[in-house]
PDB file of N, H, CA, C and O in Angstrom:
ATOM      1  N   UNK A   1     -21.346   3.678  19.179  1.00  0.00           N
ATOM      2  CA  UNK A   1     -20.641   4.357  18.117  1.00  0.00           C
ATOM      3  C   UNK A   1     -19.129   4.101  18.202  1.00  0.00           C
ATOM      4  O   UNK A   1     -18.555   3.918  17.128  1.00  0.00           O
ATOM      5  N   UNK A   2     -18.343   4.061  19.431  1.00  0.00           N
ATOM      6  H   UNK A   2     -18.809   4.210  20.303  1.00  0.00           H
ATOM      7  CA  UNK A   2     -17.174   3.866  19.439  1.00  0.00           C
ATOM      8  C   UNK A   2     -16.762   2.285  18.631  1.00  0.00           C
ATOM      9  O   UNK A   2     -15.810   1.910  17.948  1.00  0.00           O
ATOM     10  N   UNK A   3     -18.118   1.595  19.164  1.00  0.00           N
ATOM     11  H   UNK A   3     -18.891   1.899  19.719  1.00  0.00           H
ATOM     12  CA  UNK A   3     -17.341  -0.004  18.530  1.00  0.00           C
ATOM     13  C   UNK A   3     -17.263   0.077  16.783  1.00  0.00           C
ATOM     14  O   UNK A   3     -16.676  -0.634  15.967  1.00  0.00           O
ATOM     15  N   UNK A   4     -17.955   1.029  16.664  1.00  0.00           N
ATOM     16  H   UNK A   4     -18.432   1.606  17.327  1.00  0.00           H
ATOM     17  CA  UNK A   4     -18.274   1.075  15.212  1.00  0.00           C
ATOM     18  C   UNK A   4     -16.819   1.689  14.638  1.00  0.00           C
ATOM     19  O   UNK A   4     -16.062   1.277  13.759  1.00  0.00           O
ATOM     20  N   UNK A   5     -16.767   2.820  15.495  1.00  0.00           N
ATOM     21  H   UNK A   5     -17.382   3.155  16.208  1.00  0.00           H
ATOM     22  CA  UNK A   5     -15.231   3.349  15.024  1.00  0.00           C
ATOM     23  C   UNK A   5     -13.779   2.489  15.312  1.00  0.00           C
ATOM     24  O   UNK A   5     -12.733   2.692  14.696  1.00  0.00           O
ATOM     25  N   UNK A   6     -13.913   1.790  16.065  1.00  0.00           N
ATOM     26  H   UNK A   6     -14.763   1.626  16.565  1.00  0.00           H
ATOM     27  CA  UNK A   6     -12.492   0.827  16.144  1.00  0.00           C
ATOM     28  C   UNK A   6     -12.730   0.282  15.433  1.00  0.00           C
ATOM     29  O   UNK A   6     -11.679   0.261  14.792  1.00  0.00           O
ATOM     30  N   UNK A   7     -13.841  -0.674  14.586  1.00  0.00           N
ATOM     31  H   UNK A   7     -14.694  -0.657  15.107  1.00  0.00           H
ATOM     32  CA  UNK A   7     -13.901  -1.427  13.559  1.00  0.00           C
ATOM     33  C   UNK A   7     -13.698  -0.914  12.389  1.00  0.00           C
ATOM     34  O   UNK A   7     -13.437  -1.616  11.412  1.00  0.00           O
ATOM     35  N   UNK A   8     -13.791   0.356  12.348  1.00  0.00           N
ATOM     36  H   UNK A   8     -14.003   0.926  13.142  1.00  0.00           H
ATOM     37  CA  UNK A   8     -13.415   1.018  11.250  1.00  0.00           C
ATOM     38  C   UNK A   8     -11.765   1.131  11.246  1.00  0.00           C
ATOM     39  O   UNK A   8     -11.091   0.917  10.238  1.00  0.00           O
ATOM     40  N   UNK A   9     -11.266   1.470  12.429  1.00  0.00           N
ATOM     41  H   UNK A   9     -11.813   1.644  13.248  1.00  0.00           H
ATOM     42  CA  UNK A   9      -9.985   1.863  11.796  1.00  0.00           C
ATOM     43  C   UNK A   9      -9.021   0.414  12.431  1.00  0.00           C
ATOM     44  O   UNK A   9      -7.975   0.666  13.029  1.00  0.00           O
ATOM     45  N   UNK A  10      -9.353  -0.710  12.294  1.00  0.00           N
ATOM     46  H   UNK A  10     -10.203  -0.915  11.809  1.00  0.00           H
ATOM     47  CA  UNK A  10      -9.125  -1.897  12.712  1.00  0.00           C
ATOM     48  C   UNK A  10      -9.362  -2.383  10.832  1.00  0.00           C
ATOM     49  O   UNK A  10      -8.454  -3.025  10.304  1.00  0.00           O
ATOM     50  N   UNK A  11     -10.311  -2.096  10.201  1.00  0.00           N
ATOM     51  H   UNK A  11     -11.049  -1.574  10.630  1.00  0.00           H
ATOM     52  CA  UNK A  11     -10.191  -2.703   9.378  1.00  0.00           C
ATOM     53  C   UNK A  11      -9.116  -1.763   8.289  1.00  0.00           C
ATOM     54  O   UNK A  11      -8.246  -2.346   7.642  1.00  0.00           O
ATOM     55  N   UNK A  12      -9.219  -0.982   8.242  1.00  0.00           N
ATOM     56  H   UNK A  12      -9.926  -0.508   8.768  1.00  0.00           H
ATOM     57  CA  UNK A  12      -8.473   0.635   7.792  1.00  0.00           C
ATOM     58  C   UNK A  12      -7.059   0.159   7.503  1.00  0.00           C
ATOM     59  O   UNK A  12      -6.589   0.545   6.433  1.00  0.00           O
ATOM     60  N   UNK A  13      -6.183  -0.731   8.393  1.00  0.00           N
ATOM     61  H   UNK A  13      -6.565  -1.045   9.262  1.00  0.00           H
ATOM     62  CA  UNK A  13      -5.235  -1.291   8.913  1.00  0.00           C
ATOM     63  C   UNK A  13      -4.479  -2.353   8.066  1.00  0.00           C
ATOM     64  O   UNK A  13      -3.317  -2.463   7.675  1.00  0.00           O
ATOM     65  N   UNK A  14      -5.928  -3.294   7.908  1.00  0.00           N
ATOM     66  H   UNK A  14      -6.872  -3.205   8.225  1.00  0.00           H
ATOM     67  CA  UNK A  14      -5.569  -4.487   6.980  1.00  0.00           C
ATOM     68  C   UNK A  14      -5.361  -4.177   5.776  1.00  0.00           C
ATOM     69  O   UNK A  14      -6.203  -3.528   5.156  1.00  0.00           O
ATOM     70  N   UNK A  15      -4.068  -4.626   5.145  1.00  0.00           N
ATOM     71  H   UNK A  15      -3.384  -5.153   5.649  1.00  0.00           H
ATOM     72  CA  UNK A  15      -4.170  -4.588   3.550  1.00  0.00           C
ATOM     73  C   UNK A  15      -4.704  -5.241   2.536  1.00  0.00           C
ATOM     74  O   UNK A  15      -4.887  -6.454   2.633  1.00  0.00           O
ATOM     75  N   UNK A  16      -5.044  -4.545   1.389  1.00  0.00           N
ATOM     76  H   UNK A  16      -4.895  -3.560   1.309  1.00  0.00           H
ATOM     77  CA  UNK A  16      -5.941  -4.850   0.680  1.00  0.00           C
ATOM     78  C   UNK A  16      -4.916  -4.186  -1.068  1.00  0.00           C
ATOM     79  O   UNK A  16      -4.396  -3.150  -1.483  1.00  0.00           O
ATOM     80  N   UNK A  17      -5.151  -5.600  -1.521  1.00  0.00           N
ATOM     81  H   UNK A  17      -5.574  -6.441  -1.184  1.00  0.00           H
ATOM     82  CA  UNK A  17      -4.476  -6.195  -2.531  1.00  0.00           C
ATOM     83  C   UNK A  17      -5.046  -6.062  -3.983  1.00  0.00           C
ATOM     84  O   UNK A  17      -5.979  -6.860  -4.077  1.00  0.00           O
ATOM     85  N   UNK A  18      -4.961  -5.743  -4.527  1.00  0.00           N
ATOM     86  H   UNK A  18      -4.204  -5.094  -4.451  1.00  0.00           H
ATOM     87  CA  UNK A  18      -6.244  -5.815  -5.975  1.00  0.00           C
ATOM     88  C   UNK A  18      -5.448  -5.685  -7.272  1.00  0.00           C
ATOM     89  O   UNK A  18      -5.341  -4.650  -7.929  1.00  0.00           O
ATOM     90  N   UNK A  19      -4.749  -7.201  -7.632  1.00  0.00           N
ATOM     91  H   UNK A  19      -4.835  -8.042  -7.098  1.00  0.00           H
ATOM     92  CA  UNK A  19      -4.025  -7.384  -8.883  1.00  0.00           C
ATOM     93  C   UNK A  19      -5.083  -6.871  -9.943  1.00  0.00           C
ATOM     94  O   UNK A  19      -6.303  -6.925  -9.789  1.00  0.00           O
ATOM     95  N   UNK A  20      -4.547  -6.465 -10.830  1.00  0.00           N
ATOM     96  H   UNK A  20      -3.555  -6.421 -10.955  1.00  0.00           H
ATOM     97  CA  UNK A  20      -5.048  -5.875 -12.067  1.00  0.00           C
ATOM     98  C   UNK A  20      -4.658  -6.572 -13.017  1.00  0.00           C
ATOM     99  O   UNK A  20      -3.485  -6.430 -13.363  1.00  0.00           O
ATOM    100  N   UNK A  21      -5.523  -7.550 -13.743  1.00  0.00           N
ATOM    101  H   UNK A  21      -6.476  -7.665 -13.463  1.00  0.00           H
ATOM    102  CA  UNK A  21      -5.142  -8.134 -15.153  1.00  0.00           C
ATOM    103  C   UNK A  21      -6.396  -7.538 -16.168  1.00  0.00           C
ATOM    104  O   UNK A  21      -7.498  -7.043 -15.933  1.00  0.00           O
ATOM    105  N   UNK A  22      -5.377  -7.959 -17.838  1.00  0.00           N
ATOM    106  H   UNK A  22      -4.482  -8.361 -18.028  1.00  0.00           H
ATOM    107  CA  UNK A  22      -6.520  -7.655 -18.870  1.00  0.00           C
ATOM    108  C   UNK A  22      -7.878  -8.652 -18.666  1.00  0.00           C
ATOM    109  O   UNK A  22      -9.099  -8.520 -18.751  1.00  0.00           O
ATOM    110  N   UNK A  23      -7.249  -9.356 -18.457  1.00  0.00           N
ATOM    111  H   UNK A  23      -6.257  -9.463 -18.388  1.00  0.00           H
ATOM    112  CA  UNK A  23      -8.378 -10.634 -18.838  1.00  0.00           C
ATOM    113  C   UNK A  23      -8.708 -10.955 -17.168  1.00  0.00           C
ATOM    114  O   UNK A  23      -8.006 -10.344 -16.363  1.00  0.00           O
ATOM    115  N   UNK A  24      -9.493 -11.661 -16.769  1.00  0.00           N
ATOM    116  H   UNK A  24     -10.062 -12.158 -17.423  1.00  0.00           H
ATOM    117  CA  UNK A  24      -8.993 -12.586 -15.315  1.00  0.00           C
ATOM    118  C   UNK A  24      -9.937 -14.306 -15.636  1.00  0.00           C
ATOM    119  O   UNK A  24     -11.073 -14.771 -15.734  1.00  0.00           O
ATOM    120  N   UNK A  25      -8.606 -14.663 -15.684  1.00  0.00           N
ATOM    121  H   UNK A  25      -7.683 -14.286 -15.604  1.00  0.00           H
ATOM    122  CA  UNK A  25      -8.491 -16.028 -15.875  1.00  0.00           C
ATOM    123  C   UNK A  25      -8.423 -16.862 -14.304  1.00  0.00           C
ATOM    124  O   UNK A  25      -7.980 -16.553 -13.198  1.00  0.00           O
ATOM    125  N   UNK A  26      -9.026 -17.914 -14.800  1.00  0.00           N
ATOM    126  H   UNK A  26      -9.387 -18.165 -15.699  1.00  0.00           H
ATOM    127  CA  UNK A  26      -8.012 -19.245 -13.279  1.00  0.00           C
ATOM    128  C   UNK A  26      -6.679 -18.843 -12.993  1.00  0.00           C
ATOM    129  O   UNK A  26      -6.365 -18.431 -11.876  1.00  0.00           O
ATOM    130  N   UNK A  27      -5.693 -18.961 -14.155  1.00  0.00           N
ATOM    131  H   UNK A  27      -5.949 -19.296 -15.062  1.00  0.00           H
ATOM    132  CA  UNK A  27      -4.262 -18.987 -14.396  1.00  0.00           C
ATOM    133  C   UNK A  27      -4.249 -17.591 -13.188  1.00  0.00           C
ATOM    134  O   UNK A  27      -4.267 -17.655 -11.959  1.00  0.00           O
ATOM    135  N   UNK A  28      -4.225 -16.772 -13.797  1.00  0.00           N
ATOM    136  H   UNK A  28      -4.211 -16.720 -14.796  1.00  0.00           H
ATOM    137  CA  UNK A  28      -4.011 -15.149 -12.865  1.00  0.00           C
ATOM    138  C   UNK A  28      -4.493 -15.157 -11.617  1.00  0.00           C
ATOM    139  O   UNK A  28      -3.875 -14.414 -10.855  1.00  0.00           O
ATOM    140  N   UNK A  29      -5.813 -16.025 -10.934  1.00  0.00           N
ATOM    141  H   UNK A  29      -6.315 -16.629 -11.553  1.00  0.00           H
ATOM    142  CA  UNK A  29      -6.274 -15.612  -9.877  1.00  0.00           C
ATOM    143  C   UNK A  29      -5.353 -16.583  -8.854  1.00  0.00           C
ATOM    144  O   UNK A  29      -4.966 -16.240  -7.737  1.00  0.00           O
ATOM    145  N   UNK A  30      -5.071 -18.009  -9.572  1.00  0.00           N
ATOM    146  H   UNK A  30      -5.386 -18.287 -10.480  1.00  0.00           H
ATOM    147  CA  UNK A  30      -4.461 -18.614  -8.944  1.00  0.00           C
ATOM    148  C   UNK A  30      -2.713 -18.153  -8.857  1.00  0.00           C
ATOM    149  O   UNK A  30      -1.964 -18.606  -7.992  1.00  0.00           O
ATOM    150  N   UNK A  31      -2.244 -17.104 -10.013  1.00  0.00           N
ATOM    151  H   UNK A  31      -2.852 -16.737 -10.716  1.00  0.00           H
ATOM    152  CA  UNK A  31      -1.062 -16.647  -9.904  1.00  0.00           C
ATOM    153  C   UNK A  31      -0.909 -15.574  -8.538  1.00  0.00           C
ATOM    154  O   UNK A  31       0.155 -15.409  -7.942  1.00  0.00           O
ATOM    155  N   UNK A  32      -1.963 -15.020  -8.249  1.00  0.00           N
ATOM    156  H   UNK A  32      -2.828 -15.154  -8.733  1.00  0.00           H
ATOM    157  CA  UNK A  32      -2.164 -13.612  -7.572  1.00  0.00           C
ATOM    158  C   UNK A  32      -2.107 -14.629  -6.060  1.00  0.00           C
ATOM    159  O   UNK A  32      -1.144 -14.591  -5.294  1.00  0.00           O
ATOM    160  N   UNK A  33      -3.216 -15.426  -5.860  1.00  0.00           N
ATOM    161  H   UNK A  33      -3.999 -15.457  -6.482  1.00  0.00           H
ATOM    162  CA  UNK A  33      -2.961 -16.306  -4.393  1.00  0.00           C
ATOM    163  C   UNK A  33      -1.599 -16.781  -4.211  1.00  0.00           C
ATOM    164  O   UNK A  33      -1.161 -16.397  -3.126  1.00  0.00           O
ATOM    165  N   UNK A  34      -0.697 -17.538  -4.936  1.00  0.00           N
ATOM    166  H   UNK A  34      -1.053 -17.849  -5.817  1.00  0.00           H
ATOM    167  CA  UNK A  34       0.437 -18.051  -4.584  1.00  0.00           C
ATOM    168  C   UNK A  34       1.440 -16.542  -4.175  1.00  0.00           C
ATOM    169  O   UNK A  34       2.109 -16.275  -3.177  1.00  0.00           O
ATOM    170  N   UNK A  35       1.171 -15.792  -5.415  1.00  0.00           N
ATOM    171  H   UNK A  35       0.627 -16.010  -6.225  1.00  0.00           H
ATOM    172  CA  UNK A  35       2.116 -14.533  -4.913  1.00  0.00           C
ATOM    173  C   UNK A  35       1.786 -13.781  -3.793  1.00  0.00           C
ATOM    174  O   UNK A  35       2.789 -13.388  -3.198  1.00  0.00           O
ATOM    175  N   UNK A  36       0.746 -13.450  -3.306  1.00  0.00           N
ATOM    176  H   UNK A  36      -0.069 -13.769  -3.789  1.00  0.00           H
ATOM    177  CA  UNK A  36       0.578 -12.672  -1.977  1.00  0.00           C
ATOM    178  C   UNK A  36      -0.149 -13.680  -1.280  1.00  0.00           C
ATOM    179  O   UNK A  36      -0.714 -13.000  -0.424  1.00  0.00           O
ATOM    180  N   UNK A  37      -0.618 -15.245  -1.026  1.00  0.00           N
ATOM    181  H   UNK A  37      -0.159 -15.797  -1.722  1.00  0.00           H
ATOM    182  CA  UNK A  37      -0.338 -15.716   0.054  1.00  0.00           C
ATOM    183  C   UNK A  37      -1.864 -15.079   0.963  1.00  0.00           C
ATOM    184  O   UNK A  37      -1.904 -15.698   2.026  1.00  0.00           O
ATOM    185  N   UNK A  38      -2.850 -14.260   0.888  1.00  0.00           N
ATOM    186  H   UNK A  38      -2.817 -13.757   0.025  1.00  0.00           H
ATOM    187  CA  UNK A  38      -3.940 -14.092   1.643  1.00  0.00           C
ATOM    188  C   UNK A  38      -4.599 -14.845   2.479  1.00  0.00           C
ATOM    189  O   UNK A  38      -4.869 -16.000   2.147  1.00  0.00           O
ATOM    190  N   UNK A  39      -4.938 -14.402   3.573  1.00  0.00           N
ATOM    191  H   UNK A  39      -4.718 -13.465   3.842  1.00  0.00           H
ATOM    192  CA  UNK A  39      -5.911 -15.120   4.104  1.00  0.00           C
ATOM    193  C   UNK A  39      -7.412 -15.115   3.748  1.00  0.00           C
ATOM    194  O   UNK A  39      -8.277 -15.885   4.164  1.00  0.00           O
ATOM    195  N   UNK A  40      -7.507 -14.325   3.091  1.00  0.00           N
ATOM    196  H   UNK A  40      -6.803 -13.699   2.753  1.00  0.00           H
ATOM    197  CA  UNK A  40      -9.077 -14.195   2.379  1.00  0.00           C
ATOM    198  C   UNK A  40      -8.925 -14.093   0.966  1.00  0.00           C
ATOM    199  O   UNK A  40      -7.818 -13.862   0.480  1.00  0.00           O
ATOM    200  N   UNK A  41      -9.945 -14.246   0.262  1.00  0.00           N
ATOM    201  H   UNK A  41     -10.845 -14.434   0.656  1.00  0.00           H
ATOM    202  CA  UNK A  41      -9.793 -14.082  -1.325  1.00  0.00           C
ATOM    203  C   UNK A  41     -11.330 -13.638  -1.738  1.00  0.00           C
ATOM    204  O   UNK A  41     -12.175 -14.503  -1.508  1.00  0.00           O
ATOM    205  N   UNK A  42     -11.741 -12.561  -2.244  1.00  0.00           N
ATOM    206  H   UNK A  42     -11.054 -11.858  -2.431  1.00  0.00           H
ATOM    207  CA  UNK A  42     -12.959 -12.311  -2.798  1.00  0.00           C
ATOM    208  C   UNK A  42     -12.686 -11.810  -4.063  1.00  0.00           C
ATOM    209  O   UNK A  42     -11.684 -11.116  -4.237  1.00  0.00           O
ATOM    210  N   UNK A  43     -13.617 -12.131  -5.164  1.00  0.00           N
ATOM    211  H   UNK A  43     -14.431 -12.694  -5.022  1.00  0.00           H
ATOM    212  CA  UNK A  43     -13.726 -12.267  -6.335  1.00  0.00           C
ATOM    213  C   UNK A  43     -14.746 -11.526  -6.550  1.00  0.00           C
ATOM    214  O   UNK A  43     -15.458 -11.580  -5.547  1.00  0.00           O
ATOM    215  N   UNK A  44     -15.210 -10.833  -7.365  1.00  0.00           N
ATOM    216  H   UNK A  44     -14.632 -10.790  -8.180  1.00  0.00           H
ATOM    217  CA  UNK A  44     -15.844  -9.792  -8.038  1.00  0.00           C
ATOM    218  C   UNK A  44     -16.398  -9.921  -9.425  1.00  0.00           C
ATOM    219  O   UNK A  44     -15.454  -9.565 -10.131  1.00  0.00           O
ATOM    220  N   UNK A  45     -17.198 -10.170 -10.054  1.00  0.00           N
ATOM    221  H   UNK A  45     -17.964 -10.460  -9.481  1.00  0.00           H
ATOM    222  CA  UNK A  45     -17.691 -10.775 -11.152  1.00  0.00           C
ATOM    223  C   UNK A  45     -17.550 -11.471 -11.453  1.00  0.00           C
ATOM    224  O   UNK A  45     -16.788 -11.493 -12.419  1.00  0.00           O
ATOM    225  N   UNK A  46     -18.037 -12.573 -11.034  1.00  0.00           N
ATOM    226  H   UNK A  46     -18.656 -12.555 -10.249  1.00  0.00           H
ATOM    227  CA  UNK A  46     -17.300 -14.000 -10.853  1.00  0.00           C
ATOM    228  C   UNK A  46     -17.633 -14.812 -12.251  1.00  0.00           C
ATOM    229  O   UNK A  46     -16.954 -15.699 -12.767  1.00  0.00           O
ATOM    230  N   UNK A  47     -18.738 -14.311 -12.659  1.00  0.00           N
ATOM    231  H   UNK A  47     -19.290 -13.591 -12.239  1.00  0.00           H
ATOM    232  CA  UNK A  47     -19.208 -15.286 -14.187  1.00  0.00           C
ATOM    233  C   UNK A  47     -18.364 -14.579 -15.381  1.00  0.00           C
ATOM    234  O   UNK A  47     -18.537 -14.852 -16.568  1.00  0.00           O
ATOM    235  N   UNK A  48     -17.402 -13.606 -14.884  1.00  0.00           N
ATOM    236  H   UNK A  48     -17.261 -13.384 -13.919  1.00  0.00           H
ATOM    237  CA  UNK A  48     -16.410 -13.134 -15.656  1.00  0.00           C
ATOM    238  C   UNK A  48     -15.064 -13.835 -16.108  1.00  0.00           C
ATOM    239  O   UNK A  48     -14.366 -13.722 -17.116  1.00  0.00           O
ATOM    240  N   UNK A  49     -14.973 -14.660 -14.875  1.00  0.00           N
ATOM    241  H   UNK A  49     -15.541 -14.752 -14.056  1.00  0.00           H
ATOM    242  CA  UNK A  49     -13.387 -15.323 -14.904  1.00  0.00           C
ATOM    243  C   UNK A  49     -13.785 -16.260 -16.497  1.00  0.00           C
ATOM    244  O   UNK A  49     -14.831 -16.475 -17.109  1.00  0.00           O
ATOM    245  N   UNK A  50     -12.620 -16.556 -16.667  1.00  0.00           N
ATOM    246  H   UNK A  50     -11.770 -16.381 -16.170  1.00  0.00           H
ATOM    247  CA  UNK A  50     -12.626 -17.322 -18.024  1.00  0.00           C
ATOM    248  C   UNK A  50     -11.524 -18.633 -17.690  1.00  0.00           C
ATOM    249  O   UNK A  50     -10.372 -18.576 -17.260  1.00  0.00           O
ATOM    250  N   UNK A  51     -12.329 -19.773 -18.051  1.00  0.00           N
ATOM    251  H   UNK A  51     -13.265 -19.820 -18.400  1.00  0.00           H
ATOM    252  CA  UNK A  51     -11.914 -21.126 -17.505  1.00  0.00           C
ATOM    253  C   UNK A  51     -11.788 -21.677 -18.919  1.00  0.00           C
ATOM    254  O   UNK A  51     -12.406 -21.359 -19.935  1.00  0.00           O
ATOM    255  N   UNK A  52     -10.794 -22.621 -18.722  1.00  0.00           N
ATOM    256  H   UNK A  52     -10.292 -22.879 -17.896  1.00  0.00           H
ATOM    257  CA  UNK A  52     -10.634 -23.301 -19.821  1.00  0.00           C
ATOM    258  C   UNK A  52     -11.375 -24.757 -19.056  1.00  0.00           C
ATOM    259  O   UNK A  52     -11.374 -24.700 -17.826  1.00  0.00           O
ATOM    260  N   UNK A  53     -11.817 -25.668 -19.496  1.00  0.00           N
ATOM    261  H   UNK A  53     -11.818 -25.714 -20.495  1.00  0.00           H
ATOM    262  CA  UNK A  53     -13.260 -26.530 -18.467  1.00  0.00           C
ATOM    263  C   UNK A  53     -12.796 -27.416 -19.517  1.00  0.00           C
ATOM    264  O   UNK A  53     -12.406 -27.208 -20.666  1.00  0.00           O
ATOM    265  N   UNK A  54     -12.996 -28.838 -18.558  1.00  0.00           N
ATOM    266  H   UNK A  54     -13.313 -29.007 -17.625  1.00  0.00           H
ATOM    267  CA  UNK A  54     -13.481 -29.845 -19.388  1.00  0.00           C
ATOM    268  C   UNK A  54     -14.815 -30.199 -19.528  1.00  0.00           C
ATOM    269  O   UNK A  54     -15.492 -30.295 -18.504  1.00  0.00           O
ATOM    270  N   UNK A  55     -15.591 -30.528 -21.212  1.00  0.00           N
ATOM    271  H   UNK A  55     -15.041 -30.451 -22.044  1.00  0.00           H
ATOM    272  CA  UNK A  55     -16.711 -30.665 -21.937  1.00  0.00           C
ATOM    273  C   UNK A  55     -17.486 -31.236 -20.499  1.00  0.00           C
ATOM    274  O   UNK A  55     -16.874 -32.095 -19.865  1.00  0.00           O
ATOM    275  N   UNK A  56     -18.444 -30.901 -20.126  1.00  0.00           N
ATOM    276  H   UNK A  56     -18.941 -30.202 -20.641  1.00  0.00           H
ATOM    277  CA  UNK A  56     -19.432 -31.186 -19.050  1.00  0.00           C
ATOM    278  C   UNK A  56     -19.080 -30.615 -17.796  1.00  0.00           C
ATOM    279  O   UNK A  56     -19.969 -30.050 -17.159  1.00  0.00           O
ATOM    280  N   UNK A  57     -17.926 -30.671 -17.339  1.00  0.00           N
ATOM    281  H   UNK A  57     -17.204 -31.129 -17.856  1.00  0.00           H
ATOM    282  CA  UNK A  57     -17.193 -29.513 -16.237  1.00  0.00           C
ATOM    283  C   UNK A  57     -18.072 -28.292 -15.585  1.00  0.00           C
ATOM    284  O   UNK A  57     -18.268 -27.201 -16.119  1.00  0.00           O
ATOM    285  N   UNK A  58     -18.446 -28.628 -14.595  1.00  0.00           N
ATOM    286  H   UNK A  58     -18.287 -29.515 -14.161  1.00  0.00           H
ATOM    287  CA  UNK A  58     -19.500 -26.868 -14.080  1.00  0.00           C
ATOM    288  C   UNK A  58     -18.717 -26.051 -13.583  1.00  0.00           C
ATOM    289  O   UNK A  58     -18.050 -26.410 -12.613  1.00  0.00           O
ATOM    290  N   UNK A  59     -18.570 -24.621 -14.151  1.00  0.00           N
ATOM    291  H   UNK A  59     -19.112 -24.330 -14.939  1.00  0.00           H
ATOM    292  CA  UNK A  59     -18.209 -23.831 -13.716  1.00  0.00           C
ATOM    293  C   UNK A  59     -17.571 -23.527 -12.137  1.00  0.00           C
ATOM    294  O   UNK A  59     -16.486 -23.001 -11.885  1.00  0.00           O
ATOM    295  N   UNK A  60     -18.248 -23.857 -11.498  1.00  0.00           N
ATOM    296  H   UNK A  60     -19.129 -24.284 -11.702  1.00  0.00           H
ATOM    297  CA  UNK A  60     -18.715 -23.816  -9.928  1.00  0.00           C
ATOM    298  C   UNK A  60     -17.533 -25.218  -9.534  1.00  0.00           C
ATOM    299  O   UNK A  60     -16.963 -25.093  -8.450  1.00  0.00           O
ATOM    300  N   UNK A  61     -17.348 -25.884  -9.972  1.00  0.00           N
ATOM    301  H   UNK A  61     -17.811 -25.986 -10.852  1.00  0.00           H
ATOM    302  CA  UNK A  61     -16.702 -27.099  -9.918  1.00  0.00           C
ATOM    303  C   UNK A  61     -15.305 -26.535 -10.038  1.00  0.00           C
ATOM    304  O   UNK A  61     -14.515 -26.743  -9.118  1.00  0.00           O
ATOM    305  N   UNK A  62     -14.846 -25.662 -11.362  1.00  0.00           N
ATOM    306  H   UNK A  62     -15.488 -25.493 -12.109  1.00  0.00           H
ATOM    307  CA  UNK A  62     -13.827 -25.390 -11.602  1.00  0.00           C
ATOM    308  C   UNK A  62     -12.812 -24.575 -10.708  1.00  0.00           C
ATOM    309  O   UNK A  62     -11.627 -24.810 -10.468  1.00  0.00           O
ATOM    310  N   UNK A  63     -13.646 -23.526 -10.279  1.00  0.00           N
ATOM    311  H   UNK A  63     -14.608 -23.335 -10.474  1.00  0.00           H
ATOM    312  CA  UNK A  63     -13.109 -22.602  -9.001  1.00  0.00           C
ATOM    313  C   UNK A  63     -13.127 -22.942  -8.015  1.00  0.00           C
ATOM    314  O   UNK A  63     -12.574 -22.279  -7.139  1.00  0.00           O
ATOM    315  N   UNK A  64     -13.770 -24.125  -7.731  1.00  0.00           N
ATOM    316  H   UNK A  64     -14.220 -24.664  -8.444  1.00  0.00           H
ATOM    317  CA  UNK A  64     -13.633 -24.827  -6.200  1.00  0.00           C
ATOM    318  C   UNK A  64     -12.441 -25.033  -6.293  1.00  0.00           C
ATOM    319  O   UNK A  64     -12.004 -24.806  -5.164  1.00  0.00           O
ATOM    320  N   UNK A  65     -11.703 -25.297  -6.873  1.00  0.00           N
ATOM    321  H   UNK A  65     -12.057 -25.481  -7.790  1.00  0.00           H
ATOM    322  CA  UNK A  65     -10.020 -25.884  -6.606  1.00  0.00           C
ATOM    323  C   UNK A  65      -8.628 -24.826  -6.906  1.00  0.00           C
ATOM    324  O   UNK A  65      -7.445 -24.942  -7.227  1.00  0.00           O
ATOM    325  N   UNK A  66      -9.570 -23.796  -6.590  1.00  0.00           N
ATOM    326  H   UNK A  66     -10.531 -23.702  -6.330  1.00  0.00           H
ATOM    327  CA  UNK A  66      -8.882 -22.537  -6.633  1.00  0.00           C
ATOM    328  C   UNK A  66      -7.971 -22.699  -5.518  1.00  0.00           C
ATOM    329  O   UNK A  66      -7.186 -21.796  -5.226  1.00  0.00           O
TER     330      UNK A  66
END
């Protein structure tokens, strides 16, 4: 139980970032990484982001170069 509780307040510790846009675009997610610089990045409804793609372009392709 104790390891459980240092991991708790070990993670408690780290900050946690959560830009707020209307929309969430490439443009914004990639604006939000350059501005705070993270070592991690998780995304949250991901078939939400809105890509501008070139005609045949996979999705999955596009955010790789996030």
């Amino acid at each position: 139980m104790k390891r459980l509780t240092d991991a708790g307040c070990a993670i408690n510790k780290v900050p946690l970032i959560v830009p707020d846009y209307p929309e969430l675009t490439y443009s914004n997610i990639r604006e939000a990484i350059e501005k705070y610089q993270p070592d991690v990045v998780g995304i949250d409804y991901l078939q939400q982001v809105s890509l501008q793609r070139i005609p045949g372009e996979k999705k999955y392709e596009k955010l790789g170069w996030l």
